[in-house]
Chimera marker file (.cmm) of the C-alpha trace (Angstrom):
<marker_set name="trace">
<marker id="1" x="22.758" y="102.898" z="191.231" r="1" g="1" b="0" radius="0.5"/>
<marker id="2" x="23.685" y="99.507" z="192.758" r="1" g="1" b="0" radius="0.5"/>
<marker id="3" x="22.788" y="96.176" z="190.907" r="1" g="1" b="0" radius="0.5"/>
<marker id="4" x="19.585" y="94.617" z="192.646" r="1" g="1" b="0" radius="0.5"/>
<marker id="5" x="21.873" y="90.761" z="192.248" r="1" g="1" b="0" radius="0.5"/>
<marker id="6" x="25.216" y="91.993" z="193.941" r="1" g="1" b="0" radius="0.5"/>
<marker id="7" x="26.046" y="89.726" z="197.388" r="1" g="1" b="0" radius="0.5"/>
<marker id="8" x="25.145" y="91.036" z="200.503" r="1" g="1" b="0" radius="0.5"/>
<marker id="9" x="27.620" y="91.879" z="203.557" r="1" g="1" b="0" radius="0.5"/>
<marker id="10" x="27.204" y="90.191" z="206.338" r="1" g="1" b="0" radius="0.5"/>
<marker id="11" x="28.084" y="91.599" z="210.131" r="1" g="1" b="0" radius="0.5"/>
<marker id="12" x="29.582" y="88.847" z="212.342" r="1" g="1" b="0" radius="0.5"/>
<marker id="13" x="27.464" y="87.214" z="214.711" r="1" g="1" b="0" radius="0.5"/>
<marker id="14" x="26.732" y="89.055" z="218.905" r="1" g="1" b="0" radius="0.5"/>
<marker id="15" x="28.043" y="87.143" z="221.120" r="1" g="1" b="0" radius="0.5"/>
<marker id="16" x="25.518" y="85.482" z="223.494" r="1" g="1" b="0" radius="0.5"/>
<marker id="17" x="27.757" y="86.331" z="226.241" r="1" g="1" b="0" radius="0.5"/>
<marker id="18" x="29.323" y="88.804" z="227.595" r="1" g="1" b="0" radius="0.5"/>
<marker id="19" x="33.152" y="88.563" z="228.156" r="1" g="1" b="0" radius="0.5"/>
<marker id="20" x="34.076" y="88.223" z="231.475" r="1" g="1" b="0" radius="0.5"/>
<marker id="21" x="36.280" y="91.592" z="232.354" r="1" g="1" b="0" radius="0.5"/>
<marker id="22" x="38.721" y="92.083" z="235.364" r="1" g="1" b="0" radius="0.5"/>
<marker id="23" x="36.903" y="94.248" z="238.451" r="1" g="1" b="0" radius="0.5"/>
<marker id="24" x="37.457" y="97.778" z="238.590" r="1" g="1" b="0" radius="0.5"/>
<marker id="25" x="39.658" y="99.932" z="241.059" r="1" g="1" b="0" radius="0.5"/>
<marker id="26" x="37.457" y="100.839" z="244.457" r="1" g="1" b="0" radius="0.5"/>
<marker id="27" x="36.950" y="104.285" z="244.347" r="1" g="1" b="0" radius="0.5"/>
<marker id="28" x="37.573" y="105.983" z="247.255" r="1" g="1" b="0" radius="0.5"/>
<marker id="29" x="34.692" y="107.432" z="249.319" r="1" g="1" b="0" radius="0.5"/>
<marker id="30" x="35.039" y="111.294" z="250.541" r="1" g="1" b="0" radius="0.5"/>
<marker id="31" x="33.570" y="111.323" z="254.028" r="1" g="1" b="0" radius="0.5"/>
<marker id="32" x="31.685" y="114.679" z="254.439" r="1" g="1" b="0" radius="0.5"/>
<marker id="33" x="30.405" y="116.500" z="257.537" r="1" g="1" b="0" radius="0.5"/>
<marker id="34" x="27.018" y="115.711" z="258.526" r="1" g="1" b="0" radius="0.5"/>
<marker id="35" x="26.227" y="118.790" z="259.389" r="1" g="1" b="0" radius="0.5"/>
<marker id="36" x="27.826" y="121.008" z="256.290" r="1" g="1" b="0" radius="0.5"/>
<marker id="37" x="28.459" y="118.244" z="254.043" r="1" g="1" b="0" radius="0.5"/>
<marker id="38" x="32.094" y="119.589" z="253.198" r="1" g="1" b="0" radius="0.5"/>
<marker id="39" x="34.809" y="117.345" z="252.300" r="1" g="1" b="0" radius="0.5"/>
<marker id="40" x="36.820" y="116.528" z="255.406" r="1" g="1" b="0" radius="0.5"/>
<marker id="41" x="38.869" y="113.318" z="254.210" r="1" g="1" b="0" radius="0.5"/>
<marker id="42" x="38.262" y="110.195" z="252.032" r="1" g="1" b="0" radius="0.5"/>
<marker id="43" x="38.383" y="106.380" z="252.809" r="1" g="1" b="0" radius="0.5"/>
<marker id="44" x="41.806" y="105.921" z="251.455" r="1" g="1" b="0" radius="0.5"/>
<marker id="45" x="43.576" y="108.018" z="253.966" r="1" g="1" b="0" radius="0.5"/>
<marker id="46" x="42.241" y="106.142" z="256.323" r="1" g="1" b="0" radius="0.5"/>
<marker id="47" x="45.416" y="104.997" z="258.366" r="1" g="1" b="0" radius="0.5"/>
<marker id="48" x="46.087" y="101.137" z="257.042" r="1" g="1" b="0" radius="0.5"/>
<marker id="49" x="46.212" y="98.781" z="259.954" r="1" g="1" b="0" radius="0.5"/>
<marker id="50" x="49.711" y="97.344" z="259.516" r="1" g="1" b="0" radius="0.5"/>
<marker id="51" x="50.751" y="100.688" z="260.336" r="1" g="1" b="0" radius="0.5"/>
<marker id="52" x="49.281" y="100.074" z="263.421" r="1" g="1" b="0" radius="0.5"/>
<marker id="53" x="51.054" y="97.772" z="266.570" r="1" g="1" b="0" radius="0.5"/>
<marker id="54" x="48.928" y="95.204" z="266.980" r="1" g="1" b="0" radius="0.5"/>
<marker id="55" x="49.646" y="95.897" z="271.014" r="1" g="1" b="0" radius="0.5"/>
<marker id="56" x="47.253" y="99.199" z="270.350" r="1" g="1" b="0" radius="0.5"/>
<marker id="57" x="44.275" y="99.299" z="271.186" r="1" g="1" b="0" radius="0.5"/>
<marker id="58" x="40.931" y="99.718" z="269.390" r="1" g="1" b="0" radius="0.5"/>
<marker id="59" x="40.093" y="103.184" z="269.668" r="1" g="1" b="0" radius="0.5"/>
<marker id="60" x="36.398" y="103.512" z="270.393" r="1" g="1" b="0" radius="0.5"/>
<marker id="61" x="34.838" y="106.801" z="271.203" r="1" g="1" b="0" radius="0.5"/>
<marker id="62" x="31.482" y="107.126" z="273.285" r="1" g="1" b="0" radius="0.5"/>
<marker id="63" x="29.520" y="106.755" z="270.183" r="1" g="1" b="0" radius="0.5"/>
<marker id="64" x="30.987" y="103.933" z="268.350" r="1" g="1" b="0" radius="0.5"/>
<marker id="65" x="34.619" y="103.137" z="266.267" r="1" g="1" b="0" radius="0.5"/>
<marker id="66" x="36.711" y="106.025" z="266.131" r="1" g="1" b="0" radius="0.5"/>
<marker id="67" x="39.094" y="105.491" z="263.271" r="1" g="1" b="0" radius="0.5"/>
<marker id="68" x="42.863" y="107.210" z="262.679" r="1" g="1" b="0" radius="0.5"/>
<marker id="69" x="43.397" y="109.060" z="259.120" r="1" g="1" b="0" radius="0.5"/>
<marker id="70" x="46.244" y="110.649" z="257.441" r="1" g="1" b="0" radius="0.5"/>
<marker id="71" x="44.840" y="113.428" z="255.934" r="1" g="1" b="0" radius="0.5"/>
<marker id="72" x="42.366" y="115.939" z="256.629" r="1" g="1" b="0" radius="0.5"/>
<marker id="73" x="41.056" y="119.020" z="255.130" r="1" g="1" b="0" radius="0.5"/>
<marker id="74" x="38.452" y="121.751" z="255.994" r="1" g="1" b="0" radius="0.5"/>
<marker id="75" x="39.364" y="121.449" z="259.946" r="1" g="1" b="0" radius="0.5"/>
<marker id="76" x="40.543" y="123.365" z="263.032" r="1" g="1" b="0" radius="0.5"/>
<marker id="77" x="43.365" y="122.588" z="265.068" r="1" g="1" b="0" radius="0.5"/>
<marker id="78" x="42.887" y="123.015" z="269.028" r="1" g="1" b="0" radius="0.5"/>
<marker id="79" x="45.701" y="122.644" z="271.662" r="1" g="1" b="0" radius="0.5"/>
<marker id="80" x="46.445" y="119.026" z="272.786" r="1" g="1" b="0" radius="0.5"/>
<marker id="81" x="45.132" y="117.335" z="275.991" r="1" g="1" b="0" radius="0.5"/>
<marker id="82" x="43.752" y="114.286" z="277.599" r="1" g="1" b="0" radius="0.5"/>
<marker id="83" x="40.668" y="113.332" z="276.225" r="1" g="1" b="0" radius="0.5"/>
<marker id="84" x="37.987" y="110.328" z="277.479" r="1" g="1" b="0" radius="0.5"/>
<marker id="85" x="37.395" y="107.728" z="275.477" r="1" g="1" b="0" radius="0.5"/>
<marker id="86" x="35.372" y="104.232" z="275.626" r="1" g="1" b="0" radius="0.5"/>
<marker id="87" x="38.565" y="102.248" z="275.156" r="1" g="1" b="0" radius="0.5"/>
<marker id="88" x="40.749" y="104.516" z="277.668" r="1" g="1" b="0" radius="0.5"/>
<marker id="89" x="41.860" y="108.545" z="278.359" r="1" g="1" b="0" radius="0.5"/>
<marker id="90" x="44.399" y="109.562" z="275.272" r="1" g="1" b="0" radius="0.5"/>
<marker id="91" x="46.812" y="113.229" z="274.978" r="1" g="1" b="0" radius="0.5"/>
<marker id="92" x="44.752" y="114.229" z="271.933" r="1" g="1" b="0" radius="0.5"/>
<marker id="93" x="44.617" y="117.054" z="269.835" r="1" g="1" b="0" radius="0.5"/>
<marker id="94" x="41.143" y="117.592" z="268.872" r="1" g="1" b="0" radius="0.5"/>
<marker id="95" x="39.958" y="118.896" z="265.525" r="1" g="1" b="0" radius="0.5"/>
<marker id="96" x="36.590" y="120.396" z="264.540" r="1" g="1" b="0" radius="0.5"/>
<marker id="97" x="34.257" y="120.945" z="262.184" r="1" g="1" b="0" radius="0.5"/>
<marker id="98" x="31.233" y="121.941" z="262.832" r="1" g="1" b="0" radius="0.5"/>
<marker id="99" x="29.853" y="118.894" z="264.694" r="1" g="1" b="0" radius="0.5"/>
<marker id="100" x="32.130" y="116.312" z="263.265" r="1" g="1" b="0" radius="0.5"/>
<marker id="101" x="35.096" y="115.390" z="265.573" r="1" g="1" b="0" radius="0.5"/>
<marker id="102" x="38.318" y="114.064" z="264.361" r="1" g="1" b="0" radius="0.5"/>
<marker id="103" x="41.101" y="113.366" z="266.627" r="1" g="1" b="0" radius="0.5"/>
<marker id="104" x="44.925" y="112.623" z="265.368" r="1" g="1" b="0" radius="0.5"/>
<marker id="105" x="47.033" y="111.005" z="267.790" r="1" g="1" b="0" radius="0.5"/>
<marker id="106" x="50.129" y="113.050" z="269.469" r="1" g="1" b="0" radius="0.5"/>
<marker id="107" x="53.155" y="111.417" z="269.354" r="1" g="1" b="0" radius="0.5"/>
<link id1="1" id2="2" r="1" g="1" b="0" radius="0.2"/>
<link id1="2" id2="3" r="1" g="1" b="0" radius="0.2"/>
<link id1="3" id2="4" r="1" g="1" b="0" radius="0.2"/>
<link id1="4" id2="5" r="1" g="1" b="0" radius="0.2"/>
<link id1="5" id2="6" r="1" g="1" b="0" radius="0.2"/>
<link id1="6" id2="7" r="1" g="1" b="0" radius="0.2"/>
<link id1="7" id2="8" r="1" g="1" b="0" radius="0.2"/>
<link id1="8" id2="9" r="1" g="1" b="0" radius="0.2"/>
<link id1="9" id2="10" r="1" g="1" b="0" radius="0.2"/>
<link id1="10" id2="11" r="1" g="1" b="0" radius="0.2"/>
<link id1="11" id2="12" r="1" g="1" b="0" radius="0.2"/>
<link id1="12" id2="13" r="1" g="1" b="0" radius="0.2"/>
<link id1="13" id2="14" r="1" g="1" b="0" radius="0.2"/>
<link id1="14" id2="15" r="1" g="1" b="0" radius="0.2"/>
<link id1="15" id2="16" r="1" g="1" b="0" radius="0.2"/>
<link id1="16" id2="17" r="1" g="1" b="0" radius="0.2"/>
<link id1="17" id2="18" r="1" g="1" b="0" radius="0.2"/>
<link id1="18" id2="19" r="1" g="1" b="0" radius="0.2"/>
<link id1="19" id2="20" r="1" g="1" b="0" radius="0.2"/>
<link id1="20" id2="21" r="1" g="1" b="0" radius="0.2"/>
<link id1="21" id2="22" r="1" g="1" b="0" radius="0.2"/>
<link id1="22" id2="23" r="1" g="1" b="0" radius="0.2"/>
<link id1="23" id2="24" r="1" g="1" b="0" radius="0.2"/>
<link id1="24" id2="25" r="1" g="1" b="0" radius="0.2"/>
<link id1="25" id2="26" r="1" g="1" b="0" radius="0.2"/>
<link id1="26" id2="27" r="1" g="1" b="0" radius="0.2"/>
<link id1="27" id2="28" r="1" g="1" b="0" radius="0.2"/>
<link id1="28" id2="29" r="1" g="1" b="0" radius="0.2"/>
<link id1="29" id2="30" r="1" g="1" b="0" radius="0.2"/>
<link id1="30" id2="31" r="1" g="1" b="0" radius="0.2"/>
<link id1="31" id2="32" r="1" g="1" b="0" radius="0.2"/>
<link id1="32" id2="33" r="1" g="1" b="0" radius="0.2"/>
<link id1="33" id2="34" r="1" g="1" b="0" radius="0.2"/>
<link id1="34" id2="35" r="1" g="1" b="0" radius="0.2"/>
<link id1="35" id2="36" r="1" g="1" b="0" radius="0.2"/>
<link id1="36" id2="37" r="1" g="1" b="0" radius="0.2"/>
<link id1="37" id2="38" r="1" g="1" b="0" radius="0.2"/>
<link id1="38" id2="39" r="1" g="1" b="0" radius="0.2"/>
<link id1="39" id2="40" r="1" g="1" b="0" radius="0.2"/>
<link id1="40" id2="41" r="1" g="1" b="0" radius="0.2"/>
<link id1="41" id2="42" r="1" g="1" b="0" radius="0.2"/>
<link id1="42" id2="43" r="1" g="1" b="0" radius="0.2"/>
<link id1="43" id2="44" r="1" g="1" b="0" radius="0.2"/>
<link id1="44" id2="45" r="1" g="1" b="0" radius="0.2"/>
<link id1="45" id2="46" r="1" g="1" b="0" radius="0.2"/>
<link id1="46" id2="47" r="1" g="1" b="0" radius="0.2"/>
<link id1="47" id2="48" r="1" g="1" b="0" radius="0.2"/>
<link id1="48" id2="49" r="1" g="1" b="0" radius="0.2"/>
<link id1="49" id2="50" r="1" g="1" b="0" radius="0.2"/>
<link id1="50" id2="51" r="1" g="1" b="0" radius="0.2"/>
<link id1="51" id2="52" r="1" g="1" b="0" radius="0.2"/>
<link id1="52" id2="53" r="1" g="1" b="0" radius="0.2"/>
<link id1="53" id2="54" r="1" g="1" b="0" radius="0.2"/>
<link id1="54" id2="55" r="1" g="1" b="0" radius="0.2"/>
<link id1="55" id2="56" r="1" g="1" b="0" radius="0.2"/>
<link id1="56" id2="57" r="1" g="1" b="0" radius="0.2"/>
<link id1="57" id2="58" r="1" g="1" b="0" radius="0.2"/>
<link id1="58" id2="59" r="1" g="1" b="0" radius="0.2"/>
<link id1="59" id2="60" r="1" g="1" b="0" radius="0.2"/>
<link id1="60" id2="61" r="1" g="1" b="0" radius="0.2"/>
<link id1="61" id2="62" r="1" g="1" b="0" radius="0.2"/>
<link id1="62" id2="63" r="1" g="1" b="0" radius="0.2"/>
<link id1="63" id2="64" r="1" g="1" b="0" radius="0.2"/>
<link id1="64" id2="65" r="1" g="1" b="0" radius="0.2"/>
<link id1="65" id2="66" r="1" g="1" b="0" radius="0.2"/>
<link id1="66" id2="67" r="1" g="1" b="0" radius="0.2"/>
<link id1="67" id2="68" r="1" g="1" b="0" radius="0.2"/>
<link id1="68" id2="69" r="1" g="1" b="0" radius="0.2"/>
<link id1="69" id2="70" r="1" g="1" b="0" radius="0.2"/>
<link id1="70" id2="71" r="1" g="1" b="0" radius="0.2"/>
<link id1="71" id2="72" r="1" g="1" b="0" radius="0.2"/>
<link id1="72" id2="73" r="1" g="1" b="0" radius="0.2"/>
<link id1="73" id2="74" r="1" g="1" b="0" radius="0.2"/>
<link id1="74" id2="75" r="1" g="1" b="0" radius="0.2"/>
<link id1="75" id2="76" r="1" g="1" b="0" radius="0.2"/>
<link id1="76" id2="77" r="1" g="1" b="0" radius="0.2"/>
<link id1="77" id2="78" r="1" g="1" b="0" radius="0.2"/>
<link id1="78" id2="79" r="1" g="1" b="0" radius="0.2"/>
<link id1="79" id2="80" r="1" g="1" b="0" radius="0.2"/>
<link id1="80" id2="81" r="1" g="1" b="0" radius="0.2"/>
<link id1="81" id2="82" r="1" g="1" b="0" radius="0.2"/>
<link id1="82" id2="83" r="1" g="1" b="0" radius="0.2"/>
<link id1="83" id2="84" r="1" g="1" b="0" radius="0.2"/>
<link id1="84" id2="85" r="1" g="1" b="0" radius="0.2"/>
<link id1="85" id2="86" r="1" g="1" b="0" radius="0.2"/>
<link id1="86" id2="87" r="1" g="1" b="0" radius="0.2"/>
<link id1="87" id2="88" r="1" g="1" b="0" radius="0.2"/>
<link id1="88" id2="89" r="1" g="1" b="0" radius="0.2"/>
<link id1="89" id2="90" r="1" g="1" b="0" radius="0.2"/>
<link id1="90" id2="91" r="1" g="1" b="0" radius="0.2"/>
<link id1="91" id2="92" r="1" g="1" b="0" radius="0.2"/>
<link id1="92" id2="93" r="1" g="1" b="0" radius="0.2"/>
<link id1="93" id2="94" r="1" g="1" b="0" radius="0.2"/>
<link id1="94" id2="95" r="1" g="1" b="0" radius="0.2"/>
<link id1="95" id2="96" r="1" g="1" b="0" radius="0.2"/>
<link id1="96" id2="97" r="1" g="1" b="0" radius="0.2"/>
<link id1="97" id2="98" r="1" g="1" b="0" radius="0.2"/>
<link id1="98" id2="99" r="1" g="1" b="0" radius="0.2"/>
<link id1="99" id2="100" r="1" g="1" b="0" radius="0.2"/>
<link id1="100" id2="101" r="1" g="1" b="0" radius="0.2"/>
<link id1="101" id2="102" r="1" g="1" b="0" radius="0.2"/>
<link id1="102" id2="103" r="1" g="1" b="0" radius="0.2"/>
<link id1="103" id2="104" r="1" g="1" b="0" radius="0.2"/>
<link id1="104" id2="105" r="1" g="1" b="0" radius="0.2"/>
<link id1="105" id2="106" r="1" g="1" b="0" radius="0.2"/>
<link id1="106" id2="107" r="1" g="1" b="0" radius="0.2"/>
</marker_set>
């Protein structure tokens, strides 16, 4: 059995604040279909815009922004042909999912 007189330990003192730490990675987002909610892509394959000329134009579809991605998964390819959009008429080949509509451009 310990001595009642022996010295004490003492724990260092918390710190009152909090050290400052670099900012995590973004993460990417999978983008699901509304419908099924499968995976179709995720925000990183989202084309970057220096790929893009900046003589192109902003695609926008009838219902808003259309953006171009890389990679898709979970989809079915049609045939090419011209398809309207709000920014102009493109030679697209359409792919679907349920109700979700990506289109990759033909070059």
């Amino acid at each position: 059995m310990p001595a009642l007189d022996s010295p004490r330990r003492c724990l260092p003192a918390v710190p009152r604040t909090r050290p400052t730490s670099r900012p995590l990675p973004s993460i990417p987002r999978p983008l699901s279909c509304k419908a099924c909610k499968t995976c179709i892509t995720s925000c990183n394959a989202e084309l970057p815009l220096s790929a893009i000329p900046p003589e192109s134009p902003n695609f926008r579809g009838f219902s808003g922004k259309a953006s171009l991605f890389t990679e898709t998964y979970n989809v079915t390819l049609k045939p090419p042909k011209l398809e309207l959009m709000g920014s102009g008429a493109y030679r697209l080949s359409v792919r679907v999912q349920n109700t979700y509509l990506l289109i990759p451009f033909q070059h």
